[in-house]
C-alpha positions as CSV (number, residue, x, y, z in Angstrom):
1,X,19.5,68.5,1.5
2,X,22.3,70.6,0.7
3,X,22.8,71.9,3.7
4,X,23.9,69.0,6.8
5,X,21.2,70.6,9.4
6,X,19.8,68.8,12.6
7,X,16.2,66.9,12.0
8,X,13.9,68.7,13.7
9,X,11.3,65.4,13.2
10,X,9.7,63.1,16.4
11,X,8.2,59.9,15.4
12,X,5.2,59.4,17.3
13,X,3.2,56.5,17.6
14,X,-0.4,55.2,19.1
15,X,0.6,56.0,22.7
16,X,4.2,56.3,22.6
17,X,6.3,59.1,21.5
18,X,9.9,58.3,20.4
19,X,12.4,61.3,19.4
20,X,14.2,60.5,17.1
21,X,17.6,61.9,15.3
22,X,17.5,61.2,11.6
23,X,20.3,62.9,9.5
24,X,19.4,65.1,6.8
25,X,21.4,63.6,4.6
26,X,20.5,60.1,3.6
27,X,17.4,59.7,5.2
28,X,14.5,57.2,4.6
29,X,11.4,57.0,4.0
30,X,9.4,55.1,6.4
31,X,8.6,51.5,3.9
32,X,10.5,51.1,0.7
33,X,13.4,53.7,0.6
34,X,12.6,56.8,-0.7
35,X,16.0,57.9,-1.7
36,X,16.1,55.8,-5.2
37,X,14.6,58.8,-7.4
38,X,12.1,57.8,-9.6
39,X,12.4,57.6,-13.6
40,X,12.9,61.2,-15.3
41,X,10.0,62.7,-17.6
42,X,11.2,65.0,-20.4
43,X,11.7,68.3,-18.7
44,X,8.5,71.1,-19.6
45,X,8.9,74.9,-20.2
46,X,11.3,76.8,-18.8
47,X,9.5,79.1,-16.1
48,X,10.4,82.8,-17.5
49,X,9.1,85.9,-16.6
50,X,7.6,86.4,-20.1
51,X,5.3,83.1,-19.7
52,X,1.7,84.2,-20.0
53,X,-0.8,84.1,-17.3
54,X,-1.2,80.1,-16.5
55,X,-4.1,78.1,-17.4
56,X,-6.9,77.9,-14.6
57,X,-9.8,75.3,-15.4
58,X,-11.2,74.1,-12.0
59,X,-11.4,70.9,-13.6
60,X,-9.2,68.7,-15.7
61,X,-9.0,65.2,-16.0
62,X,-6.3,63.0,-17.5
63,X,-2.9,60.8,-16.7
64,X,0.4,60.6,-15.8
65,X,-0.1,63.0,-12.2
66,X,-2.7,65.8,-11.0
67,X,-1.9,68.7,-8.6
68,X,-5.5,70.1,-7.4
69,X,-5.0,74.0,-5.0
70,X,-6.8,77.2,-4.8
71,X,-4.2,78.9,-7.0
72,X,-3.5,78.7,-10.9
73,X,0.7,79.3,-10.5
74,X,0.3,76.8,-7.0
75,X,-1.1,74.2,-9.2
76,X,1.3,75.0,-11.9
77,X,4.5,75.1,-10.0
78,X,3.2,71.8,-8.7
79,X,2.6,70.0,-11.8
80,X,5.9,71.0,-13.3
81,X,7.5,69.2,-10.5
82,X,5.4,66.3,-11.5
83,X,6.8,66.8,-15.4
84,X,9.9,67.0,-14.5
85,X,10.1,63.2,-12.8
86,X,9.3,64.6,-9.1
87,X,7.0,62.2,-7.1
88,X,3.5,63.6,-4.8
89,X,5.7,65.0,-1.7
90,X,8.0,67.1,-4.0
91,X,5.6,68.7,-5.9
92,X,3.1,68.9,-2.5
93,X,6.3,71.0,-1.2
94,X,6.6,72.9,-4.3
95,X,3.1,74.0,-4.6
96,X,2.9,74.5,-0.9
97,X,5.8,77.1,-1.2
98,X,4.2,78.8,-4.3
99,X,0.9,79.4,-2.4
100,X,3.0,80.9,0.6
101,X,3.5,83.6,-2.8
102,X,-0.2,84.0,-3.8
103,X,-1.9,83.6,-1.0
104,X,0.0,85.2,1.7
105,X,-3.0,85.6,4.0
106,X,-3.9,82.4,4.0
107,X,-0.5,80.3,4.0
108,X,3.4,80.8,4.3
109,X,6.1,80.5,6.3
110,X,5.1,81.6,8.9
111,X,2.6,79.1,9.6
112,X,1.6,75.7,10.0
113,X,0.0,72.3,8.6
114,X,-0.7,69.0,8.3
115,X,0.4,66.2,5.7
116,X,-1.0,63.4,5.0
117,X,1.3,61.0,2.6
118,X,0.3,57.7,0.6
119,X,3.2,55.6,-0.9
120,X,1.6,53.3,-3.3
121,X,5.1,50.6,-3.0
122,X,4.4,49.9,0.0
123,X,0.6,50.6,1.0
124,X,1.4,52.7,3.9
125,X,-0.5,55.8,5.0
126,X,2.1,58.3,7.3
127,X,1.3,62.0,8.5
128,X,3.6,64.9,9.5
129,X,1.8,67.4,12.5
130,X,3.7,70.6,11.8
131,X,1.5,72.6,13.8
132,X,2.3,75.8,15.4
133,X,3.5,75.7,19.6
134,X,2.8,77.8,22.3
135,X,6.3,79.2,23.4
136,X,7.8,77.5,26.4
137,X,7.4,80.8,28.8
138,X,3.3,81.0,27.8
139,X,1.0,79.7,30.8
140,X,-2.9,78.6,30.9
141,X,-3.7,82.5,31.7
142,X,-2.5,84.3,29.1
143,X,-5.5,85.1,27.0
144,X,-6.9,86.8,30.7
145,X,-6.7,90.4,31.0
146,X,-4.7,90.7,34.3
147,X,-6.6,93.9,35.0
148,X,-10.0,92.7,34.5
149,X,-9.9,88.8,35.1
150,X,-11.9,88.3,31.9
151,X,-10.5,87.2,28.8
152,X,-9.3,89.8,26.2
153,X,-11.3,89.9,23.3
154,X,-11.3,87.6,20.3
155,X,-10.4,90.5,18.0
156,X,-7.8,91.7,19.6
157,X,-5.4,88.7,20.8
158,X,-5.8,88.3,17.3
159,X,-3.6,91.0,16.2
160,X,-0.8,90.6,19.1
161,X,2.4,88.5,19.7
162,X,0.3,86.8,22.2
163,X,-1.0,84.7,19.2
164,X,1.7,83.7,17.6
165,X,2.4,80.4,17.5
166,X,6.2,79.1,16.8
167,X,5.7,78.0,13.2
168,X,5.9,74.6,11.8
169,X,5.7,74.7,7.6
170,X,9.3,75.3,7.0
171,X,10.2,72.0,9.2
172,X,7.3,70.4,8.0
173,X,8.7,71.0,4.1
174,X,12.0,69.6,5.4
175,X,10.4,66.0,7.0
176,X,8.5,65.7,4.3
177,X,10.9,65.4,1.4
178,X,13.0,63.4,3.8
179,X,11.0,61.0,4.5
180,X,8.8,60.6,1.0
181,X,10.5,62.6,-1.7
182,X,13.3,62.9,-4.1
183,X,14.2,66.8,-4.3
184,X,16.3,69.0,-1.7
185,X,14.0,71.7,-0.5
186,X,17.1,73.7,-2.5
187,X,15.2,72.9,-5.4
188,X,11.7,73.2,-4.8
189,X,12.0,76.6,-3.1
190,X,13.2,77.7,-7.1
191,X,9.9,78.1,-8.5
192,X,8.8,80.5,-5.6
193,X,11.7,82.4,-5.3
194,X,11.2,83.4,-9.1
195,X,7.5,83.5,-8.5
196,X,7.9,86.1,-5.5
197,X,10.3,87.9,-7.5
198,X,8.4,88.3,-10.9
199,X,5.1,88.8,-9.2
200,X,1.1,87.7,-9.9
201,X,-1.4,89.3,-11.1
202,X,-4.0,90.6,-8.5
203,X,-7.4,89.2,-8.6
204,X,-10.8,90.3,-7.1
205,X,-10.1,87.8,-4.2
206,X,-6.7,89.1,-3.3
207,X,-7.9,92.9,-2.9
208,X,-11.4,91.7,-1.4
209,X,-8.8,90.2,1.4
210,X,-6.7,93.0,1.5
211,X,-9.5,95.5,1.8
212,X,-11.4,93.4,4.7
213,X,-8.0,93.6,6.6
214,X,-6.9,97.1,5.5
215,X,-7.8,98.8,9.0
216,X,-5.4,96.2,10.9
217,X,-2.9,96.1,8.6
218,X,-2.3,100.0,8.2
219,X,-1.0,99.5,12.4
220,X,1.9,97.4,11.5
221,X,4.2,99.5,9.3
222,X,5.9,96.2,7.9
223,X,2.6,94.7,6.3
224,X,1.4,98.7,5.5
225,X,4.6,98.8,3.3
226,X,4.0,95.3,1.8
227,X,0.0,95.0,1.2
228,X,-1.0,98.6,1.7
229,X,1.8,100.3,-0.7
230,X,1.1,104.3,-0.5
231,X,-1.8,103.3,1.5
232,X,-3.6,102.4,-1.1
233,X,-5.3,98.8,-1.8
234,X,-3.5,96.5,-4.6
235,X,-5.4,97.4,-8.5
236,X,-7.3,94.1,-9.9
237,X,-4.9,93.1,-12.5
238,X,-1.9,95.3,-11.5
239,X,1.0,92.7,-10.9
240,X,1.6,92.2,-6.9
241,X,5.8,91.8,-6.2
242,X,7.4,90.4,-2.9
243,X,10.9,91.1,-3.2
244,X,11.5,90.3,0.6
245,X,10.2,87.3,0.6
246,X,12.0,86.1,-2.5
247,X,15.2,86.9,-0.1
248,X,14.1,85.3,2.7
249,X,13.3,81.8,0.7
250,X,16.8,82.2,-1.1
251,X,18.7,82.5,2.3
252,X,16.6,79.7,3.2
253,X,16.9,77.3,0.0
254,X,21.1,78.2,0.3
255,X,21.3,77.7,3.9
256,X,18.2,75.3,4.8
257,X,15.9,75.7,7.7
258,X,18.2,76.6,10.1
259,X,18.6,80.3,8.6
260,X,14.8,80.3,9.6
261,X,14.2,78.3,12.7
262,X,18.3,79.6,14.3
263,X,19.7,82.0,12.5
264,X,18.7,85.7,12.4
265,X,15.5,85.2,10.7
266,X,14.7,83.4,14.4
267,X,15.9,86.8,16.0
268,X,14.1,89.1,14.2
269,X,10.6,86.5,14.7
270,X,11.0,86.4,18.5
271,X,11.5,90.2,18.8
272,X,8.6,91.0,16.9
273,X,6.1,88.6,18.7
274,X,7.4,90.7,22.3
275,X,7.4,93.9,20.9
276,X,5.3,94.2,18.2
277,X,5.6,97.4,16.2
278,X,2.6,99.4,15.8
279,X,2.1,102.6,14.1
280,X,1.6,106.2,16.7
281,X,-1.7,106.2,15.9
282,X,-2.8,102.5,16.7
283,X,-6.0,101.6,18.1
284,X,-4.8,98.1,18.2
285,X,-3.3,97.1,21.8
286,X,-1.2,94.8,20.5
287,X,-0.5,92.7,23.2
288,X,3.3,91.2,23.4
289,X,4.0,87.8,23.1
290,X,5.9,85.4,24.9
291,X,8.4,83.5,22.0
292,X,12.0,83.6,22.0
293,X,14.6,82.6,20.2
294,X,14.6,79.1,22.0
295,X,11.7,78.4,21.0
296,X,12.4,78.4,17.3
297,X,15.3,76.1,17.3
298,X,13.3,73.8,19.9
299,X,10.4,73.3,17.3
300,X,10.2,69.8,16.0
301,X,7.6,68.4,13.9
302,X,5.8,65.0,14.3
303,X,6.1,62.1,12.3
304,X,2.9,59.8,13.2
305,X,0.2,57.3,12.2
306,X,-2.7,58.2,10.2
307,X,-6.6,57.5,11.8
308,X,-8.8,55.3,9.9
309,X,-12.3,54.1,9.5
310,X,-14.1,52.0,6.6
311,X,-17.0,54.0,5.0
312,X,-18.8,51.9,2.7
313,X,-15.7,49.4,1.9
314,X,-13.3,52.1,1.7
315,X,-10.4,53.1,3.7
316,X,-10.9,56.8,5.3
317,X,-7.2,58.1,6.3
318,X,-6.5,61.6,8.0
319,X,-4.9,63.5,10.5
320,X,-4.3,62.7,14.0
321,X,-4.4,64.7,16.9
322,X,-2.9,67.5,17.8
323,X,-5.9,67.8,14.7
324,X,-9.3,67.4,15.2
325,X,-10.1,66.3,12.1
326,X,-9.3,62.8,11.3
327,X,-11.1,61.9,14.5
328,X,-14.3,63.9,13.9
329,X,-14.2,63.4,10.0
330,X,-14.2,59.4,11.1
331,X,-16.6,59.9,13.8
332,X,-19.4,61.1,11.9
333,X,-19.0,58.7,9.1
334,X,-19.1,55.9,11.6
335,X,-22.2,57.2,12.6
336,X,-23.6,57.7,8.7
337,X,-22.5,54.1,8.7
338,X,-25.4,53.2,10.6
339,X,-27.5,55.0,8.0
340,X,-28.7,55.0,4.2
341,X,-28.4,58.1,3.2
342,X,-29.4,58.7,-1.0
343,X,-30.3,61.0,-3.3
344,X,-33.8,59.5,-3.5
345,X,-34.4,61.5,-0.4
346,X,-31.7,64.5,-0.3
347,X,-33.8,66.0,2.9
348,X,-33.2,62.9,4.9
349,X,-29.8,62.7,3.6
350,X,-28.8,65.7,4.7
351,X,-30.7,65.5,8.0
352,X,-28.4,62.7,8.8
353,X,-25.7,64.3,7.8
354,X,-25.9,67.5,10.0
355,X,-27.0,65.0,13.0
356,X,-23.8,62.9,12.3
357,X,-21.4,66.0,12.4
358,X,-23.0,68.0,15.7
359,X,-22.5,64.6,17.8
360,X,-19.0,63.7,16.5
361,X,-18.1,67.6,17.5
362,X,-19.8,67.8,20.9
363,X,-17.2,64.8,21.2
364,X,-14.3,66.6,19.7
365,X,-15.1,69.4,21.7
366,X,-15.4,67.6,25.4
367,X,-12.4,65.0,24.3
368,X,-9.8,66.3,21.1
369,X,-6.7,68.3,22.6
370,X,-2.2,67.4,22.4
371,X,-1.8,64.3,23.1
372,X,1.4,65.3,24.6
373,X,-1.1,67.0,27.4
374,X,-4.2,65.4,27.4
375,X,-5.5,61.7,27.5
376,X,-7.1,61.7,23.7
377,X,-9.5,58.8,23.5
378,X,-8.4,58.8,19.5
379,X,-9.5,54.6,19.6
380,X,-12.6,54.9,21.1
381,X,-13.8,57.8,19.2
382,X,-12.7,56.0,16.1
383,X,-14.6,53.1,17.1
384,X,-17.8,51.8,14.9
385,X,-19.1,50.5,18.9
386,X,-18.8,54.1,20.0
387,X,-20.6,55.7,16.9
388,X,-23.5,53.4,16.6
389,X,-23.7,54.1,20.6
390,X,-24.0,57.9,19.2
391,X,-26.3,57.1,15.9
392,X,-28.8,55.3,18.5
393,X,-29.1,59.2,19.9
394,X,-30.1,60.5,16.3
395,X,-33.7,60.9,15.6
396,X,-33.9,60.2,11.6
397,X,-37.2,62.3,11.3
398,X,-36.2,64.9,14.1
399,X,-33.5,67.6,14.4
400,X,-31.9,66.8,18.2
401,X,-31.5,70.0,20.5
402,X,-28.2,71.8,20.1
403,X,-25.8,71.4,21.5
404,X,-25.8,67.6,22.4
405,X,-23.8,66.1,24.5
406,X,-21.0,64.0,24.3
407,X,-20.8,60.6,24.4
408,X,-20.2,58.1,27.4
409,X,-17.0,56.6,26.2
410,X,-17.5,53.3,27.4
411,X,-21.0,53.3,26.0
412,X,-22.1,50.9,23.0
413,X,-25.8,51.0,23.2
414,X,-28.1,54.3,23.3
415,X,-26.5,56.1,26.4
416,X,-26.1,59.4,26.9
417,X,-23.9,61.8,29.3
418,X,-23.6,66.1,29.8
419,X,-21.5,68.7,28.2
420,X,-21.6,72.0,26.0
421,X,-20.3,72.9,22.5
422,X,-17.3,75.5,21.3
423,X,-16.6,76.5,17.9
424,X,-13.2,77.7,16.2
425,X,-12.4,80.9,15.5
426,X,-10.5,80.7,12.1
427,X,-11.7,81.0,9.0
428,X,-9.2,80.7,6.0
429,X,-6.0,78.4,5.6
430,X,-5.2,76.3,2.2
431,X,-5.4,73.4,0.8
432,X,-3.7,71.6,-1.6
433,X,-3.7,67.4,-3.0
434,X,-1.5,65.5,-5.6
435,X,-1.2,62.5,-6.8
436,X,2.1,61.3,-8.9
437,X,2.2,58.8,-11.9
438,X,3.3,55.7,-9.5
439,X,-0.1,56.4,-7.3
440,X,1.7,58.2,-4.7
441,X,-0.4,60.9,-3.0
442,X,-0.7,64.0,-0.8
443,X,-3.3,65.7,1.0
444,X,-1.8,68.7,2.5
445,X,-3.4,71.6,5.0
446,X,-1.6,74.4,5.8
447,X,-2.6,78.1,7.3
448,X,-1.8,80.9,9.1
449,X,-5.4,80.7,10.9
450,X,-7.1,84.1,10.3
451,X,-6.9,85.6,6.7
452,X,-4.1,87.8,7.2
453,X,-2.9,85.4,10.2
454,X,-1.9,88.1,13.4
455,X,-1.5,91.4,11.0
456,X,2.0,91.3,11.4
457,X,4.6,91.3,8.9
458,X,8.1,90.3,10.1
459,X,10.1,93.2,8.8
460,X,12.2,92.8,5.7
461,X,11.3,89.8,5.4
462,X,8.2,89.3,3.4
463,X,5.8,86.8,5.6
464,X,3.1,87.2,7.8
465,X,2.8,85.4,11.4
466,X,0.2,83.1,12.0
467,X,-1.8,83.6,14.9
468,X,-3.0,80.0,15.8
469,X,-2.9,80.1,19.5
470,X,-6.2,81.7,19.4
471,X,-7.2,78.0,18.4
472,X,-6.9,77.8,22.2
473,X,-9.4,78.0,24.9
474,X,-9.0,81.5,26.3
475,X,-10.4,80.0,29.9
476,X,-7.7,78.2,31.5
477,X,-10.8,75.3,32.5
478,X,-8.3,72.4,33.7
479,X,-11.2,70.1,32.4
480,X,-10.9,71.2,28.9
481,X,-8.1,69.5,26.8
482,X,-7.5,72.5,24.6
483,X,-6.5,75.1,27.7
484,X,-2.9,76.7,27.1
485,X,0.2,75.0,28.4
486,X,3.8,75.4,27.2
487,X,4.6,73.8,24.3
488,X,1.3,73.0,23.3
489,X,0.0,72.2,20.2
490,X,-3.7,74.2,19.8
491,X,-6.2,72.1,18.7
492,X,-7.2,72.0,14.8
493,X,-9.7,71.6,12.5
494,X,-7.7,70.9,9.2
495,X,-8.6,67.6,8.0
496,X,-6.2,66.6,5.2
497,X,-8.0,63.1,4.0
498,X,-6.9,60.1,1.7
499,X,-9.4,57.5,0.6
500,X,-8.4,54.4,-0.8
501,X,-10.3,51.5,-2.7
502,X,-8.6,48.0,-2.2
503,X,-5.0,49.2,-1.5
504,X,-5.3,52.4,-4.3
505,X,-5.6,55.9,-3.7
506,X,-9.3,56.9,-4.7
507,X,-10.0,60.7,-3.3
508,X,-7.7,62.9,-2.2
509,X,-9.3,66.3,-0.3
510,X,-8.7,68.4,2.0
511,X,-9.9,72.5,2.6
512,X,-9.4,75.7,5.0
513,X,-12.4,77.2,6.5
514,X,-11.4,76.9,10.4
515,X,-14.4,74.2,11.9
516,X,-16.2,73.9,8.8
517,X,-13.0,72.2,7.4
518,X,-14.4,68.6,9.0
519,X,-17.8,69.5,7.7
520,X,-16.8,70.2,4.4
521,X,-14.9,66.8,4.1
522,X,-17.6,65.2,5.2
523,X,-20.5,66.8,2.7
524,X,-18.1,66.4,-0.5
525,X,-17.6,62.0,0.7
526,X,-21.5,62.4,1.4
527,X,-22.4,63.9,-1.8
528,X,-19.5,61.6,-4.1
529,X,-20.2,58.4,-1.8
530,X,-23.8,58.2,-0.9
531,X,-25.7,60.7,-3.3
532,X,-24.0,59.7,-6.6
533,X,-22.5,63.4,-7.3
534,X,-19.4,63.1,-9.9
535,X,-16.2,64.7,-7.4
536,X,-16.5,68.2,-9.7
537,X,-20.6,68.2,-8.1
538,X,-19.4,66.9,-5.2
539,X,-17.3,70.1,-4.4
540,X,-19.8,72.5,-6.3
541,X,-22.7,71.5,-4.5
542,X,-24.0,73.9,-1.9
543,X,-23.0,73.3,2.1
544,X,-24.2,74.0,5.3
545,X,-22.3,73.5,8.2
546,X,-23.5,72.0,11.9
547,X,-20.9,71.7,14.7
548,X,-23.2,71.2,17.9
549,X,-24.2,74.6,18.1
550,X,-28.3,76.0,17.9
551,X,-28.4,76.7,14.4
552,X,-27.0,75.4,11.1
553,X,-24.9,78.0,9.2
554,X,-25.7,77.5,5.1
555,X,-24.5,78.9,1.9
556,X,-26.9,80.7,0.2
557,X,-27.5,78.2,-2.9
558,X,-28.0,75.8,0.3
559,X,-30.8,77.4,1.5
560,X,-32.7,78.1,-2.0
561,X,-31.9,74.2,-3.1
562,X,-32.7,72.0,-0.1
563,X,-34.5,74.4,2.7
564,X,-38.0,72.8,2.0
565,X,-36.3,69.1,2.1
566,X,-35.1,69.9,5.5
567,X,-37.9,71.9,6.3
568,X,-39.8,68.6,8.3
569,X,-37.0,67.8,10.2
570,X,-36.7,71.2,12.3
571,X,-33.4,72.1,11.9
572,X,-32.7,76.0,12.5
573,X,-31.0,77.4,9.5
574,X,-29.5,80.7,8.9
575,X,-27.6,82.3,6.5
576,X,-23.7,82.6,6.0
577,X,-20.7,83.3,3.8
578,X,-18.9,80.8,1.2
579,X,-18.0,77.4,3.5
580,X,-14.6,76.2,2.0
581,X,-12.4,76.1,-0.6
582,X,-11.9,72.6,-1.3
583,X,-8.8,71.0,-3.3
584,X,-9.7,67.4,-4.4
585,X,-8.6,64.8,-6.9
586,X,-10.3,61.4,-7.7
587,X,-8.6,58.4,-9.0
588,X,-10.9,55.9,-11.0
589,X,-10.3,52.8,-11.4
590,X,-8.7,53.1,-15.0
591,X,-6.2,55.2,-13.7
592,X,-8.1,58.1,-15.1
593,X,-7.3,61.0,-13.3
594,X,-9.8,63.9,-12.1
595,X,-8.3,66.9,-10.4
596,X,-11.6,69.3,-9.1
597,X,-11.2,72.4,-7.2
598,X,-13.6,75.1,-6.3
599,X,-15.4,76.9,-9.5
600,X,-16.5,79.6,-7.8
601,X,-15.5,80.2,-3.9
602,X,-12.4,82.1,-2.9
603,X,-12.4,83.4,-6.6
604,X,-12.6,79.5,-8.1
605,X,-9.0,76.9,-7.8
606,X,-7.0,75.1,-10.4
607,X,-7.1,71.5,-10.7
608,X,-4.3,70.2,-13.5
609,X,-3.2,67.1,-14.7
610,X,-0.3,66.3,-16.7
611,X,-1.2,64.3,-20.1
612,X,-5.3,65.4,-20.1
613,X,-7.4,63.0,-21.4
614,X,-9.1,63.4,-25.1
């Protein structure tokens, strides 16, 4: 780093949390050091404003490095890293700031994540939990209406300071090209800053977002000005400039994350979350928040170990609690374990599959919360004793009732014991994966929660706030381990995932979609694993989504293609939206490279390589 800054990183361990102080300058990365920068490639293209618009094939497959996101200039900024003799976290970071550009309701700064890093020296998995805190002044009640006793509404905490969540990206940008990469932050904020400046070009999905949230966002005068310019929504094609936020990530990149998380950028975040500015005519109440000031230059990320389960020989790596999803994702393929699920028989399959998730979620649900504040059982749920005890409850040729209850941790036969199922609210979030020339990788999750995160745009600044303490229970239920508390983490869903094959990285994935994140994990290694799909089928390939609630929600294409294999197994299936955006990239065994994002949903993503094959 250019600028000497204090760490804002705690290492934290099965168990044990240790802070620790680790000097921006110098630092190591955690096995063989990170700071001896890897071999320069010939530099690419400069990146002018006269470039036309970059390529955007959803598929590519080659050599030499692969970045896989939801955005054609994410991907791009990304892989130019890569050229230029940057390793998986650098150009992670890079493309990570570039979709903080493009996809400003999804992602950004004022947000959160999780990252998930392979280094292929020295075999070792490590993640970095930058997700969002509740400010130190917010107690178990605040989602109650003091007037009423009930909770306030979904939709409206939404839009308030009361959801805001101190955010974690910037600090998790800063750990993780301390720790793994090679590049200041100084130099991969460049491409974003030029990239804010010069502007995209607006596609169907950017106004489609813009025109869902264009009631909410004409309240705040801030995002008005920004996204709703004249009151009017942004013209497919026209080019969409954030001069503000070019700004902000140059103060940033000159003075590092302290001009965010403790200089006036801190300031001007804390006032808006208590007093949120609304237009006269607002129907929004807007509720005020409790972060201050403190609570920014408090904020640390965490540095910790990866879960892990085998799945058909392979090593299965995510995310950790404060995240659900490492445990959930390796939960129900524990229990497919048990199974043998094929294409022969898709219906059965899929049966299994659905099965597999509900259980592993009425256990995330009853269990899953901070481990700074709750007792997670992350070994036992992890355990292939506790998921066979679970597949012994799963009726191959019969849909259980919904929701099912969660397991009896000490069981490891077919017992069963009583509870009740939630869901997550959020629905968007991004996700990105790389993977360098020396076998390095990155699968990276990051969000603001709701598209268009709380509505509010911090004011001359360019960025909207997240509003990921809706992720918390809004009953303060002292038996639930996701209730508010100060300083909490809310639970997650985002479920960045490394697989590797005897020591090598062999899929990287990862995608938003609040909940159906885990699902969607779990259907692509399904489909890729177990029903022979190549990884671009894998992520094509229709989804349904079952997270211990009374019916299955499925894609359309779902419902047309396997509704009469399911149709003898009972399962209640009803109609919904695109599930996921996924980013993925599979490694073969040759080296050969395969970066495959969506086609089609959220407008289709960009999966690049660097020397393409053929």
């Amino acid at each position: 780093m250019d600028t000497d800054v204090r760490s804002r990183t705690t290492l934290r361990r099965t168990g044990l949390t240790i802070a620790v102080a680790i000097a921006a300058a110098g630092a190591l990365a955690i096995g063989a050091p990170a700071a001896a920068a890897p071999p320069t490639a010939p530099p690419g293209p400069p990146a002018d404003a006269g470039r036309p618009a970059p390529p955007s094939p959803a598929t590519s497959s080659g050599y030499g490095g692969a970045v896989s996101s939801v955005d054609a200039e994410a991907s791009r900024v990304g892989l130019e890293v890569l050229r230029k003799g940057g390793n998986a976290a650098d150009a992670a970071v890079a493309t990570a700031a570039a979709l903080g550009v493009t996809e400003p309701y999804s992602a950004g700064i004022g947000g959160g994540g999780y990252f998930v890093h392979f280094d292929a020296a020295t075999g070792e998995v490590r993640t970095i939990d930058g997700r969002e805190t509740a400010p130190a002044l917010m107690e178990s009640d605040a989602f109650i209406d003091p007037a009423t006793g009930a909770p306030y509404s979904f939709s409206n905490a939404v839009s308030s300071g009361l959801s805001v969540g101190v955010p974690g990206t910037l600090a998790t940008w800063e750990a993780a090209l301390e720790e793994f990469g090679t590049e200041s932050l100084k130099e991969m904020l460049k491409p974003s800053i030029l990239l804010a400046t010069r502007g995209f070009t607006v596609d169907e999905t950017f106004r489609a977002q813009t025109e869902a949230n264009q009631a909410r966002f004409a309240q705040f005068p801030a995002t008005a000005e920004l996204f709703l310019p004249d009151g009017e929504l942004p013209v497919v094609g026209s080019t969409f400039r954030n001069p503000d936020l070019a700004r902000t990530l140059r103060e940033i990149a000159l003075r590092g994350t302290d001009a965010f998380y403790e200089g006036a950028i801190a300031g001007e975040i804390s006032e808006l979350v208590q007093e949120p500015i609304t237009t006269d005519d607002a129907m929004l109440p807007a509720y005020p928040g409790f972060m201050t000031a403190d609570d920014l230059a408090d904020y640390e990320t965490l540095l910790q170990d990866p879960t892990h389960v085998e799945y058909r020989g392979l090593d299965v790596y995510g995310m950790a609690p404060s995240s659900s999803g490492g445990t959930t994702v390796g939960e129900s393929l524990n229990i497919l374990e048990n199974f043998e699920p094929s294409a022969d028989d898709v219906g059965q399959a899929l049966h299994l599959y659905l099965e597999s998730t509900a259980h592993a979620f009425a256990d995330r649900n009853a269990y899953v919360g901070d481990p700074a504040f709750v007792d997670v059982p992350t070994e036992t749920l992890l355990s292939q004793g506790f998921a066979d005890s679970r597949a012994c409850e799963i009726d191959p040729e019969q849909a259980s009732v919904k929701p099912v209850a969660p397991g009896d941790l000490d069981a490891t036969g077919c017992e069963v014991a009583a509870a009740a199922a939630s869901v997550d609210q959020g629905v968007s979030t991004t996700h990105l994966s790389v993977v360098d020339r020396w076998g390095d990788a990155v699968a990276y999750t990051l969000t603001i929660e709701q598209t268009g995160g709380s509505g509010m745009t911090v004011p001359g600044r360019g960025f909207l706030l997240n509003n990921e303490l809706t992720d918390f229970s809004f009953v303060p239920n002292p038996d639930d381990p996701n209730i508010v508390e100060p300083g909490k983490r809310p639970r997650s869903s985002m479920s960045p995932t490394i697989v590797l094959d005897g020591g090598d990285v062999r899929y990287v994935l990862g995608s938003p979609g609040g909940s159906t994140i885990i699902t969607t994990v779990v259907q692509i290694l399904l489909n890729r694993i177990d029903l022979g799909m190549t990884m671009p089928e894998a992520v094509a390939a229709p989804r349904a989504t079952q997270r211990n609630t009374a019916a299955v929600l499925a894609e359309a294409d779902f419902i047309a293609e396997y509704a009469d294999d399911l149709a003898p197994y009972g399962h209640l299936i009803t109609p919904t939206g695109e599930i996921g955006a996924a980013a993925t990239i599979e490694v073969a065994a040759d080296g050969l490279m395969i970066a495959a994002a969506e086609p089609e949903r959220r407008g289709g993503g960009t999966g690049l390589v660097l020397e393409p094959a053929g």
